[in-house]
C-alpha positions in Angstrom: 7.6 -25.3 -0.6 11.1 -24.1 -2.5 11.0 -20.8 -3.7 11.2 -21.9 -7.1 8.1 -23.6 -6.6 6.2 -20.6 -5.0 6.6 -18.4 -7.8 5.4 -20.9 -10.8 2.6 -20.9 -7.8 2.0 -17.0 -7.7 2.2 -16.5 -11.5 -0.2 -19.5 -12.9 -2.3 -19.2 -9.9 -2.5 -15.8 -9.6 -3.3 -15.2 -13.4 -6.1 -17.6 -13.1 -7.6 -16.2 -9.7 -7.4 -12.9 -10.9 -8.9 -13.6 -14.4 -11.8 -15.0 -12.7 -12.5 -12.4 -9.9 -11.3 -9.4 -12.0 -14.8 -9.0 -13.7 -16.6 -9.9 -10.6 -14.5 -6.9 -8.7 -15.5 -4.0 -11.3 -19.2 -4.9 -11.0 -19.3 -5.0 -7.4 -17.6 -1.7 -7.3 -19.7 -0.4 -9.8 -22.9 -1.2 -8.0 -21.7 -1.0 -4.4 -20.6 1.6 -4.7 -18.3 1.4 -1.1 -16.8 4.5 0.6 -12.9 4.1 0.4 -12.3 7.7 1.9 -9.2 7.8 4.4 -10.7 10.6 6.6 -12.1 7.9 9.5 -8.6 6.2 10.6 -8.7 1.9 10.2 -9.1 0.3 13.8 -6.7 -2.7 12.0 -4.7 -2.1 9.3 -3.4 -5.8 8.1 0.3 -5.8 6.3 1.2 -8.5 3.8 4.7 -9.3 3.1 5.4 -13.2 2.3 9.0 -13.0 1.0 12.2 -11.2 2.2 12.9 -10.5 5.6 15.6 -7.6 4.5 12.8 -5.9 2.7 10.6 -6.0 5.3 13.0 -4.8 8.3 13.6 -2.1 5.5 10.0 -1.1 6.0 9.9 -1.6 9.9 11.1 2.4 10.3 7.9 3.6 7.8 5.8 1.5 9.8 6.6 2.6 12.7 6.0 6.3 11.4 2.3 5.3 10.5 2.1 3.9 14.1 2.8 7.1 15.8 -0.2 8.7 13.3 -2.2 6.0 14.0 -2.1 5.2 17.6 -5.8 3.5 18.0 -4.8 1.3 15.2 -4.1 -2.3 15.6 -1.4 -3.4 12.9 -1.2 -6.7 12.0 1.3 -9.1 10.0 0.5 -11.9 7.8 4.1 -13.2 6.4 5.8 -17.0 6.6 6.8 -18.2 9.5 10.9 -17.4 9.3 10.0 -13.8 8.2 7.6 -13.8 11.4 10.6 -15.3 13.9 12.8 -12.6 12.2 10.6 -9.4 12.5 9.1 -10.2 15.8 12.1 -8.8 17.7 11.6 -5.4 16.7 8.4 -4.9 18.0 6.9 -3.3 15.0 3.5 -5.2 15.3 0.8 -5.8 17.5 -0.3 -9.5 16.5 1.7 -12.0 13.4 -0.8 -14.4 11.0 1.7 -17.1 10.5 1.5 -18.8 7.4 2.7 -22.2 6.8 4.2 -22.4 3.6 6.2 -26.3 3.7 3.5 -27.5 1.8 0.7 -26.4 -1.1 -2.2 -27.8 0.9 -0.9 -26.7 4.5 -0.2 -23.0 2.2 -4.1 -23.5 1.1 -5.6 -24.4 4.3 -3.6 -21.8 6.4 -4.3 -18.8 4.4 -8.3 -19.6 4.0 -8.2 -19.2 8.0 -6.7 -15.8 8.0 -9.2 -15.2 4.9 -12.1 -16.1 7.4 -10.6 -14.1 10.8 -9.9 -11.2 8.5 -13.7 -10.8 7.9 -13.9 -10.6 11.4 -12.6 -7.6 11.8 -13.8 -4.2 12.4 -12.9 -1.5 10.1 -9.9 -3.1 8.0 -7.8 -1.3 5.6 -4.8 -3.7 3.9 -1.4 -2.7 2.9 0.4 -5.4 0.3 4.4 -4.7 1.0 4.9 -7.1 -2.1 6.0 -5.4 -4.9 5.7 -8.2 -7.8 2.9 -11.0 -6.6 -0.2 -11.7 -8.0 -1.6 -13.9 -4.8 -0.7 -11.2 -2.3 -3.7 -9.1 -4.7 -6.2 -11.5 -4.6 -5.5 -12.1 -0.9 -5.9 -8.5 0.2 -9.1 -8.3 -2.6 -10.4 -11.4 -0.4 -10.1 -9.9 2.6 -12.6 -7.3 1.8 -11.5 -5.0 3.4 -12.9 -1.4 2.9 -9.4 0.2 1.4 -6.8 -2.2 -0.5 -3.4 -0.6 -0.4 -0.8 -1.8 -3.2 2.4 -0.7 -5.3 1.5 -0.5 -8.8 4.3 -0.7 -11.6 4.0 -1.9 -15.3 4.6 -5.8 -14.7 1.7 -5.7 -12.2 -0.6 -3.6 -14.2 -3.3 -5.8 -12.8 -3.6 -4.2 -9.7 -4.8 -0.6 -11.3 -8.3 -2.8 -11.0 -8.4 -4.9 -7.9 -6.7 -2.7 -5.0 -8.7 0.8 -3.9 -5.5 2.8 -3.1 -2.9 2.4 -6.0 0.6 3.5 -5.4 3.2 4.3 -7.9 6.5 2.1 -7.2 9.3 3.7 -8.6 12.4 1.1 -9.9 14.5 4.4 -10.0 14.3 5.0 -6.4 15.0 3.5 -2.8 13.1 1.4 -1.3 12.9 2.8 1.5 11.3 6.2 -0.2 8.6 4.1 -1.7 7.6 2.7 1.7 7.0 6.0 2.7 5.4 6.7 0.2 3.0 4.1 1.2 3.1 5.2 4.8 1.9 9.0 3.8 -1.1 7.7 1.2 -2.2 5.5 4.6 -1.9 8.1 7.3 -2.7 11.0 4.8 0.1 12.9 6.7 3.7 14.0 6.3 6.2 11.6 7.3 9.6 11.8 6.5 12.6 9.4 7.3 14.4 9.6 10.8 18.0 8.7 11.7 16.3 8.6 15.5 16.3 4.6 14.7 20.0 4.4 13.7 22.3 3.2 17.3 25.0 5.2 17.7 27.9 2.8 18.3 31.3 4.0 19.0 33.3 0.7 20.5 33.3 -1.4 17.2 37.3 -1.9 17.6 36.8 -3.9 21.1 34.8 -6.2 19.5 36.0 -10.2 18.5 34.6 -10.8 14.8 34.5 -9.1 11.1 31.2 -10.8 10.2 30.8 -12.2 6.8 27.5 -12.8 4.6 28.0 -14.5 1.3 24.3 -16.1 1.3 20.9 -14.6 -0.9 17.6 -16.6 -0.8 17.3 -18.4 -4.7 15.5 -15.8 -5.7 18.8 -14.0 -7.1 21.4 -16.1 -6.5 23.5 -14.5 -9.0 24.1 -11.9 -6.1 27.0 -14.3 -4.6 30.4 -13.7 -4.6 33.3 -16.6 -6.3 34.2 -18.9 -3.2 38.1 -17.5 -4.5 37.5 -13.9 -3.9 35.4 -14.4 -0.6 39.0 -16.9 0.3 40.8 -14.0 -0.6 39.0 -11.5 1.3 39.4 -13.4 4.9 43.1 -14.4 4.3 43.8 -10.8 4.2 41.7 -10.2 7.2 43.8 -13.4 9.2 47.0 -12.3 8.2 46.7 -8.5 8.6 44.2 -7.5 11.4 43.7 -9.8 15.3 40.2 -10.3 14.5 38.1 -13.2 14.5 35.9 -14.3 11.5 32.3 -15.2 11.6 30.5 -16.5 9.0 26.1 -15.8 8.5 23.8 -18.2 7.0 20.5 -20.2 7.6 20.8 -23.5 8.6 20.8 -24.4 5.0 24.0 -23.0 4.5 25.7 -24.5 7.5 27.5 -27.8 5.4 28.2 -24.8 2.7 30.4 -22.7 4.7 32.2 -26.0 6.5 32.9 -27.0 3.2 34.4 -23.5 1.9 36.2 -23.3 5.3 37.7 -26.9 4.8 38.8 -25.9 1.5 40.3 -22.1 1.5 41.1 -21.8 5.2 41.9 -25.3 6.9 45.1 -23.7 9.0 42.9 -20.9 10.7 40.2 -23.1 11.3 42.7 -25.5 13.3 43.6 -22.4 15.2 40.3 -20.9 16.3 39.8 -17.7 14.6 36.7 -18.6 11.9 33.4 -19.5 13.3 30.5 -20.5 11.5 27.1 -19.6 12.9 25.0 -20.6 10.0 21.8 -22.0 11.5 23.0 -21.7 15.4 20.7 -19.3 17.2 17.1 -18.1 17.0 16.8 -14.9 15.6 16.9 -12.7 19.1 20.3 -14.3 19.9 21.2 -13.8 16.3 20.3 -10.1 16.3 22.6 -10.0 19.5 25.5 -11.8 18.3 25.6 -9.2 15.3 25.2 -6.2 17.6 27.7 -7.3 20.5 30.2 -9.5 19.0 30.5 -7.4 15.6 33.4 -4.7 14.3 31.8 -4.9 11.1 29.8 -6.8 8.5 31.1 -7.7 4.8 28.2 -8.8 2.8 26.6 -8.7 -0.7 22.8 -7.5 -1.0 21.1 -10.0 1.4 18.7 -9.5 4.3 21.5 -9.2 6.9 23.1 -6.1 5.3 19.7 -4.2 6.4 19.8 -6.1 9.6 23.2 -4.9 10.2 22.0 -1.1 9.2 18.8 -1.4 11.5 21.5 -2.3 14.2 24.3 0.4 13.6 26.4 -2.3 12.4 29.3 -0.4 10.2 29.2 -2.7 7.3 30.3 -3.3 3.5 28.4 -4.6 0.7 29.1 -5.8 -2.7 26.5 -5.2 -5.6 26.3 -5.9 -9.1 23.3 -7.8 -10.3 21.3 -4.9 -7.8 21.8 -1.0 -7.4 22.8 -0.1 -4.2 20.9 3.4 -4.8 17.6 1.3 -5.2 18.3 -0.6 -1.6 20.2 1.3 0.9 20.1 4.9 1.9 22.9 6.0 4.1 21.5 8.3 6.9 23.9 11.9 7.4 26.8 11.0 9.7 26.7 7.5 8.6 29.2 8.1 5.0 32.2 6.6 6.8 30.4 3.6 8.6 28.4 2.5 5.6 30.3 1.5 2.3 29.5 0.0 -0.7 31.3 -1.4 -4.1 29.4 -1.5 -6.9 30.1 -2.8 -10.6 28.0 -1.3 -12.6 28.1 -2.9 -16.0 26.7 -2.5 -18.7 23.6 -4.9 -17.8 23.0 -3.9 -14.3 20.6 -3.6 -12.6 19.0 -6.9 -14.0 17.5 -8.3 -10.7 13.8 -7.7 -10.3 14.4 -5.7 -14.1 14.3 -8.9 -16.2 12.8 -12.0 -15.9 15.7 -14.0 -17.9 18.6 -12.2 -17.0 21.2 -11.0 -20.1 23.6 -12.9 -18.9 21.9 -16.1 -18.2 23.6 -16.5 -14.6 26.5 -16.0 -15.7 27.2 -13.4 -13.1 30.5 -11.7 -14.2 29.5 -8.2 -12.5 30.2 -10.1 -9.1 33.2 -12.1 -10.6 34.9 -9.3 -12.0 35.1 -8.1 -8.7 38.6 -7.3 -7.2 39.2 -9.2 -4.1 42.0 -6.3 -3.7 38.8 -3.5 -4.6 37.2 -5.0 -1.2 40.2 -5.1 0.8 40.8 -1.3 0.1 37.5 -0.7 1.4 37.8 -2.7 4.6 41.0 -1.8 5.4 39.9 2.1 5.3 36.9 1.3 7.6 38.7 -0.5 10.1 41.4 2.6 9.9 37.8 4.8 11.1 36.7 2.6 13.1 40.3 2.8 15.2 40.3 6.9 14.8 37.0 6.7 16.6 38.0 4.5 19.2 41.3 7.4 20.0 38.7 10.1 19.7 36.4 8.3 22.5 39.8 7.7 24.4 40.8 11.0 24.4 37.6 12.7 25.0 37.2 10.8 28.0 40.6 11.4 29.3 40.3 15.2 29.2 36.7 15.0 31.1 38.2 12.1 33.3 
């Protein structure tokens, strides 16, 4: 199913569902009466995140956290099948409930079978990563598992009722604070973000390709640059530096990016120096490609800028419709290797703020962007990427 047609799904479906097994909820807990202490550690713990990979790979390094408190503790992902090919390289998980979401009755049928093996385990506790759903509730409340773990904010005050373990999302910070947020309520410990997952990379000059990323899922398209300034960007890059260009994308992006390389950069296209990979490797070889080929990534807020961060990738990325303060943290020693340009306008952030957005679509905060604003920014990274390289040199000339 199209995104579009998933979220009609989750907000008709889900008010229904949960108007129905709301009541039903309260009296069982009233007469039950269950246990949901956290003092006996879960022997599975079963994640839920159905929609965006970034987010996810986001929350990979509070995971991880909870893993080392919870060693005896099998964790388990339930997601889609691309978010499932995409996390599986990192190893965060012990075992991935694919769900097949290409069709409503394939969606139905799929999910009722991890609804049924879920019962058959042993000391469950859930964690919902969605921040907005309604389905993703009534899934975990299905489950029944013993303690429901969930972020609670004002436009899913519903959740106050049907999860055990409510946790306060805040808009105002990063995401990646509220994760571990999550992560501490879980393990009932102290965690605190590492840079210990961060590569340290210092041979980004020797490498072919600046990698670019103009490409969101249709959730917020609005987050896309103008094809002109995007043009603009990788002329500058052709004419002024000896790198190579490679453009990111799903498959469905593929005839996209030919078209905007047939139309704003024919004559570098002729002579080699612009690749598109959109849709050309699994994600393993895709993860590789970004980490060996790449000098740096230019991108707007999409899942590849947190790929890139995951990797060490320096990168920079364009916001407008999204606060950069609500999405990316940069780690001490990273201020030089991670940049970002942000318009803030008047309106922003509207993304995940507001259902009909001020400026219906009309995305000037990203067309008011100065092709000339990103090529200052580039051109200084490239300028510290080169200094690092002559420190490396150098250093390893004296000890030589």
């Amino acid at each position: 199913m199209q995104l579009p047609a998933n979220r009609k799904l989750d907000k008709y479906l889900g008010y229904c569902l949960i108007g129905m097994l709301l009541p039903v909820t309260r009296l069982l807990g009233i007469t039950m009466r269950r246990d949901h202490g956290l003092q006996q550690p879960p022997k599975h713990l079963l994640f839920i995140k159905l929609l965006g990979l970034g987010s996810l790979v986001v929350a990979s390094d509070s995971i991880q956290a909870m893993r080392k408190k919870l060693p005896n503790t099998r964790f388990i992902l339930l997601t889609d099948s691309n978010i499932a090919n995409g996390i599986a390289p990192f190893q965060v998980f012990d075992e991935i409930w694919t769900i097949d979401t290409s069709s409503l009755s394939i969606t139905i049928s799929t999910s009722l079978k991890y609804i049924v093996r879920s019962w058959q385990l042993k000391h469950l506790w859930v964690a919902d990563l969605e921040v907005y759903s309604k389905l993703t509730t009534v899934y975990s409340l299905l489950t029944m598992a013993r303690n429901r773990f969930g972020f609670h904010l004002q436009p899913v005050f519903f959740r106050k009722f049907l999860n055990t373990h409510n946790i306060p999302f805040k808009q105002t910070a990063c995401l990646e604070d509220n994760y571990y947020h999550m992560a501490q309520v879980i393990t009932q410990a102290e965690i605190q973000p590492s840079t210990e997952s961060v590569p340290v990379r210092t041979n980004e000059w020797d490498k072919p390709y600046i990698i670019l990323n103009n490409t969101c899922s249709n959730l917020a398209p609005v987050r896309k640059l103008p094809d002109a300034t995007m043009a603009a960007v990788c002329n500058w890059i052709l004419t002024h530096t000896h790198f190579r260009i490679a453009f990111l994308g799903t498959g469905n992006d593929k005839t996209t990016i030919d078209q905007f390389i047939d139309d704003h950069l024919p004559v570098y296209k002729q002579k080699g120096r612009l690749t598109n990979i959109a849709g050309s490797f699994g994600f393993e070889a895709y993860y590789h490609f970004i980490a060996e080929k790449g000098v740096c990534m230019i991108t707007i807020d999409s899942g590849p800028l947190h790929i890139a961060h995951k990797l060490g990738l320096p990168t920079i990325s364009i916001w407008g419709p999204t606060n950069p303060a609500s999405y990316i943290k940069i780690h001490p020693g990273q201020e030089n290797r991670q940049l970002f340009l942000y318009n803030k306008v008047g309106c922003s952030p509207c993304v995940h703020h507001q259902e009909q957005l001020p400026c219906g679509g009309n995305n000037f905060c990203m067309k008011e962007i100065a092709a000339g604003s990103i090529i200052e920014k580039l051109n200084g990274l490239l300028k510290h990427l080169q200094e690092e390289k002559d420190r490396v040199a150098s250093l390893e000339s004296v000890t030589g």
